[in-house]
N, C-alpha and C positions, 0 to 999 in steps of 0.2 A: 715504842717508836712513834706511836701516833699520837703521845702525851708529849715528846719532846719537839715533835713538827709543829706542833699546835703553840709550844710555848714560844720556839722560835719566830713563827710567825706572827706571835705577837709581840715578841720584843721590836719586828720589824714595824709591822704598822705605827708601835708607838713611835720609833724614833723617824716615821717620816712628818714634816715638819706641818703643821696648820698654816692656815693663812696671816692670822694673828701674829702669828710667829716669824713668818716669812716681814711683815710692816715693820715688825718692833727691829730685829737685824737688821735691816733697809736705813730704819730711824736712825739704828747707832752706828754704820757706816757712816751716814751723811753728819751727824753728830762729830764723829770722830776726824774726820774729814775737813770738816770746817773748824776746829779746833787745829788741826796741822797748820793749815792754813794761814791760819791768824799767826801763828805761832811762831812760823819759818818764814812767812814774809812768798809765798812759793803760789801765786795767786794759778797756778794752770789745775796744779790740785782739781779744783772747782770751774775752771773755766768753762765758757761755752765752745770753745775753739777745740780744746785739747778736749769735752766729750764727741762732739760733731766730728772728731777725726777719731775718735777710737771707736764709734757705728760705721765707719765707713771700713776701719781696719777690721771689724769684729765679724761683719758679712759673710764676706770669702772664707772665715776661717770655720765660722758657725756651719754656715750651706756642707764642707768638707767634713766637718763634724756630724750633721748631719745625715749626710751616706755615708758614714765608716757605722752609724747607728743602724741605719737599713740593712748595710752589709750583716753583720755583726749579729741582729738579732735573731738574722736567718741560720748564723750559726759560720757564717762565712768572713775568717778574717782580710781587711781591704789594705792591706798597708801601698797597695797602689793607689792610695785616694792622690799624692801629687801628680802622678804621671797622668791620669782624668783631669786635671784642674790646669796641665799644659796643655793637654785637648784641648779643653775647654777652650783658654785662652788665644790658640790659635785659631780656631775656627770664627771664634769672633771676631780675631782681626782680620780674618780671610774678609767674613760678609759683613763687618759694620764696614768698611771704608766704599763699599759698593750699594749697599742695603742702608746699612742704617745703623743704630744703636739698638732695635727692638728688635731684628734680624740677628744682629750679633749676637742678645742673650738668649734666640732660639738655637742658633748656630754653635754655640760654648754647649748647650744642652745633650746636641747631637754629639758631639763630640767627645763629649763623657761616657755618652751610652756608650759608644764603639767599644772604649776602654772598658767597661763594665759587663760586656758583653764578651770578652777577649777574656778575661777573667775568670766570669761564668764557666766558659766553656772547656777553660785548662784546668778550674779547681772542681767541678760540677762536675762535668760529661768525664773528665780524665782523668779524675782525680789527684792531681796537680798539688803537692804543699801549696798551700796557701801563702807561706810567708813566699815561697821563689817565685810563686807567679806573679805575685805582688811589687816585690822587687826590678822582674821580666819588663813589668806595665811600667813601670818608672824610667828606667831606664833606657826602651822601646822608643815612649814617647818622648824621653829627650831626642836623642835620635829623629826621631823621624819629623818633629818640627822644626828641628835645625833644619834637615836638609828641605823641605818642604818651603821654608820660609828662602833660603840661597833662589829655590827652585820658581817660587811663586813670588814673591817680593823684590828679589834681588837681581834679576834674567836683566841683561842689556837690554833697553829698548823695549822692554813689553810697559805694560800701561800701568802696573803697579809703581816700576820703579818713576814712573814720570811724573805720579800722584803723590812721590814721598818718602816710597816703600826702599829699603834696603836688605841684605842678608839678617839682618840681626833684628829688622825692626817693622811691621805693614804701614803701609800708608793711613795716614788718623782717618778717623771715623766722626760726624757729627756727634755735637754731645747732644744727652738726656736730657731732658729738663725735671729739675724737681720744685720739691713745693716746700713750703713752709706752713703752718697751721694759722689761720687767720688772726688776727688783733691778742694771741697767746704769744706766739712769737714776739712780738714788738715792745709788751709789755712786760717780757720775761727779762729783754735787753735794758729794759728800762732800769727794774729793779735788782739786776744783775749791776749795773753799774754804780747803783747808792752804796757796796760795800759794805752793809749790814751783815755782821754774824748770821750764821745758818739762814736768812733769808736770801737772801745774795747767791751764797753757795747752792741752795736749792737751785733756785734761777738759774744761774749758770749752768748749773745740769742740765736742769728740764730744758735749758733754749737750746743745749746743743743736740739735744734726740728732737726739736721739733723745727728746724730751721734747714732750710737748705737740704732736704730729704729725697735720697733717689727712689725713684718709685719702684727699682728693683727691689730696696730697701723693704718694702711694703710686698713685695712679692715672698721675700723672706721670712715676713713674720707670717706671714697666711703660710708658707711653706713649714713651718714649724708646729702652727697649730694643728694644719691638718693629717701632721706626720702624728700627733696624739690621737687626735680619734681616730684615725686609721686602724696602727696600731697597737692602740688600747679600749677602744669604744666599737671596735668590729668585727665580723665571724670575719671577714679574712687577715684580718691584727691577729687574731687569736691563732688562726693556722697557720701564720709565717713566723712567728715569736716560736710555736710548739716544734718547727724545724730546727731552732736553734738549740731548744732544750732537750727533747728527745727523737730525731727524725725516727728512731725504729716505730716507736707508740704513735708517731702523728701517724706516719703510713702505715700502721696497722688498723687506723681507724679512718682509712680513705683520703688521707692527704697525700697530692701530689709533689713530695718532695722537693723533686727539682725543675718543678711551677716554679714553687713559690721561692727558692733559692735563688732562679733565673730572674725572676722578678724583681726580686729584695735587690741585687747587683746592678739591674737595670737601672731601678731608681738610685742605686747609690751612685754611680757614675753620671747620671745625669745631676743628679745634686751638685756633686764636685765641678764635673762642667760649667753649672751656671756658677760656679764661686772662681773658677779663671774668668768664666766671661766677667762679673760683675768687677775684674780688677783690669781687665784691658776697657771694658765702659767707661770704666772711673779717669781713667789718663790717657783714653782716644785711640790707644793703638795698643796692639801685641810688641809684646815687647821678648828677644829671647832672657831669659832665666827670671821672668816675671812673678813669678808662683813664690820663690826665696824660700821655701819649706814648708809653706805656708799648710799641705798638706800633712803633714804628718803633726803640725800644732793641733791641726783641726783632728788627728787622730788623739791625741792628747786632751781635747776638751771633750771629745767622746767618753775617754777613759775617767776623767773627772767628773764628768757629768751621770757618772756611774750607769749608762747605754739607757738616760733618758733624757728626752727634748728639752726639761726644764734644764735639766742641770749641762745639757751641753750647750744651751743658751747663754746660762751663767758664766759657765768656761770662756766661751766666746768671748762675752765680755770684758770678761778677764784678761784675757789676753791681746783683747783690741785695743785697750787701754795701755798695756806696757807698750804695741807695736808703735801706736800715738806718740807716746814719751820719745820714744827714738825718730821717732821724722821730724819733730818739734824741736827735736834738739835740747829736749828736758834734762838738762843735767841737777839743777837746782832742784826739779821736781822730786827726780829720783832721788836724791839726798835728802828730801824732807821725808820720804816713802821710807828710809832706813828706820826713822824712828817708830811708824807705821809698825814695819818691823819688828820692831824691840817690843810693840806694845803684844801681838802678835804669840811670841815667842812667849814672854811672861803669862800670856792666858797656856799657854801649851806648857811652861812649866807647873804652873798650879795645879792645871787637870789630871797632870801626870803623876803630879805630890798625893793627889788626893787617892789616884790609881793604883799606888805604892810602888808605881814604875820610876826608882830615882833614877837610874840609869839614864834612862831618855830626859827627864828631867832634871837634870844634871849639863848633858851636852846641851839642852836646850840655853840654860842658863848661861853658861858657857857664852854661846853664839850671840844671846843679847847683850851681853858685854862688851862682846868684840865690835858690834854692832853700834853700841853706844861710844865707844873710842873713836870708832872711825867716823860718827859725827860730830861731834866734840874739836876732833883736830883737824877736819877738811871744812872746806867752806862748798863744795861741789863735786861733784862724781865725773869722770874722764868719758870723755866722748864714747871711746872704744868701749866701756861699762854701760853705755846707756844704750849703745845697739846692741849691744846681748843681751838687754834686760829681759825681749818677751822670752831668749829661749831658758835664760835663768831661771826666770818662772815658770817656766814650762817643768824644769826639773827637778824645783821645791813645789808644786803645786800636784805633782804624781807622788814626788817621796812623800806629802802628808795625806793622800788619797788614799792610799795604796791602801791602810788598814780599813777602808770600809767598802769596798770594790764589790760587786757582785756579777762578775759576769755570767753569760748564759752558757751552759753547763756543758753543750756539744760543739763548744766555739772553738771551728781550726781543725775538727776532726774531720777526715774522709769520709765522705756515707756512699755506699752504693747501694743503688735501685733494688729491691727487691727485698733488703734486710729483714723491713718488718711483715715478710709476708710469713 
């Protein structure tokens, strides 16, 4: 048994990726990318507009992703991360239109606890299915910001509604101010607009992560890094991760279970909170059905991100980039993205010829064909196709996940106190 643990663990570490590796992939994206580009005539591909809109889409959905990670590790599944992230959203619109913007993404915070703690206390203390309490939370807080918003925004004659506010909507809030990166920005635009193969396209990239930047944005990324050394660089990473895997062994060895369970929820509610707040900051006001799913994407690039920060970064991205396409009104884009596709598909046929899995290799091939028709004989993809893009993705991006998934071992199980005594 401890020949086979040993070798598995090492097939694992090999196939996690170097850094080397991680640049060269990167390369042949933006390679690839800029060849579309040229190609299709489909300049958002690369633009700086359509990346600057897919960091601001990828946020909200990362932060969600992020506590469904917290959750999760602890061993406690959150499928209430949307119902926190309507929290969220309303409490920012409660106190940004009265406070402020930096009030509001404390206010989306508290807000999420609530939910997170609501949670805790049906799955933890009562042991509560997970998925219904999860469910409970979603649909609670629809509920309860509906009527809260008729009650607080909407009341004849109270001071919200005279500032703005109606049932469905708070009165706006002062905007954020963000920043731009000094004389990088400007000559990013510069050479963004000469239209040079892959230097251009670079450009474009890089100006739209460094231009016009909320500083929530920036609260993000530190929020992310420090969910790594938390926990994977900490004795208490180490005892909140060991709840998820085996809670009887951690509390046999003095872990306080449902500490760190209570904890793990805490921050994940709060995570999800600031990711409603950062999307009522973004457009000034709470708005009802704001969120649009947003949470459960964000449990999605959790699940792809395989329950670690890098890779539910990556996810984010991922998916901030399809959400982009459809407020852009990318139809063009996504139609050059088909071929994307097709290239996509043929590396998944090959790897699969080589696997001796034809079958899957087979439907793959299949798909790129169909794939290649339907660019071939359309000139653009239909509106209504290019707002379902992020959740399309969302459900070819789990169907190809899905075989390399590792979740933690006690995720969703009931523990009660005392087990590992």
């Amino acid at each position: 048994m401890s020949g086979r643990n040993g070798k598995q663990d090492g097939k694992r570490e090999r196939r996690r990726l170097s850094y080397p590796v991680v640049l060269l992939i990167i390369a042949g994206v933006l390679l690839l990318l800029s060849v579309l580009r040229a190609w299709t005539g489909a300049g958002d591909l690369t633009s700086s507009g359509q990346y600057g809109g897919a960091l601001i889409a990828a946020v909200p959905i990362g932060l969600a992703g992020l506590g469904g990670l917290w959750a999760e590790r602890a061993g406690v599944i959150n499928i209430g991360l949307e119902g926190m992230m309507m929290l969220g959203t309303f409490c920012a619109g409660w106190a940004g239109y009265q406070y402020g913007p930096w009030a509001a993404a404390l206010a989306g915070v508290v807000g999420g606890l609530l939910g997170g703690l609501i949670h805790a206390i049906a799955t933890v203390s009562f042991g509560v299915d997970h998925i219904i309490s999860g469910v409970a939370i979603n649909i609670l807080a629809l509920g309860v910001t509906q009527y809260l918003a008729k009650l607080l925004f909407g009341a004849e004659g109270s001071e919200a509604a005279a500032a703005g506010g109606n049932d469905k909507q708070s009165p706006p809030m002062d905007d954020m101010s963000t920043f731009s990166v000094p004389l990088l920005s400007d000559g990013l635009g510069t050479l963004e607009k000469k239209d040079w193969f892959l230097l251009s396209d670079a450009a474009g990239i890089l100006r739209g992560l460094t231009t016009n930047v909320s500083w929530l944005t920036l609260v993000a990324a530190g929020l992310f890094a420090g969910t790594f050394f938390v926990l994977w660089r900490s004795s208490f990473g180490l005892r909140l991760r060991s709840c998820g895997e085996n809670p009887t062994a951690a509390e046999s060895l003095g872990v306080n279970v449902y500490t760190y369970k209570y904890a793990a929820l805490l921050v994940s509610g709060g995570l999800a909170g600031l990711g409603g707040a950062f999307m009522a900051i973004g457009v000034h006001f709470y708005s009802d059905g704001q969120t649009g799913g947003r949470g459960y994407i964000g449990l999605a690039t959790m699940i792809f991100g395989n329950w670690r920060p890098g890779g539910v970064a990556m996810g984010a991205g991922l998916f901030g980039f399809m959400d982009s396409l459809q407020l852009r009104g990318g139809g063009d884009t996504v139609h050059a993205l088909l071929l994307l596709a097709v290239v996509l598909l043929v590396a998944v046929t090959l790897w699969k010829l080589r696997a001796t899995s034809r079958r899957t290799a087979a439907i793959s091939a299949v798909f790129a064909v169909l794939l290649v028709l339907w660019y071939a004989f359309t000139e653009t993809v239909p509106r209504e196709f290019v707002e379902a893009t992020p959740y399309v993705a969302t459900l070819l991006v789990l169907a190809l996940a899905a075989q390399r998934l590792r979740p933690p071992k006690a995720i969703g199980r009931t523990y009660q106190k005392g087990q590992g005594k």
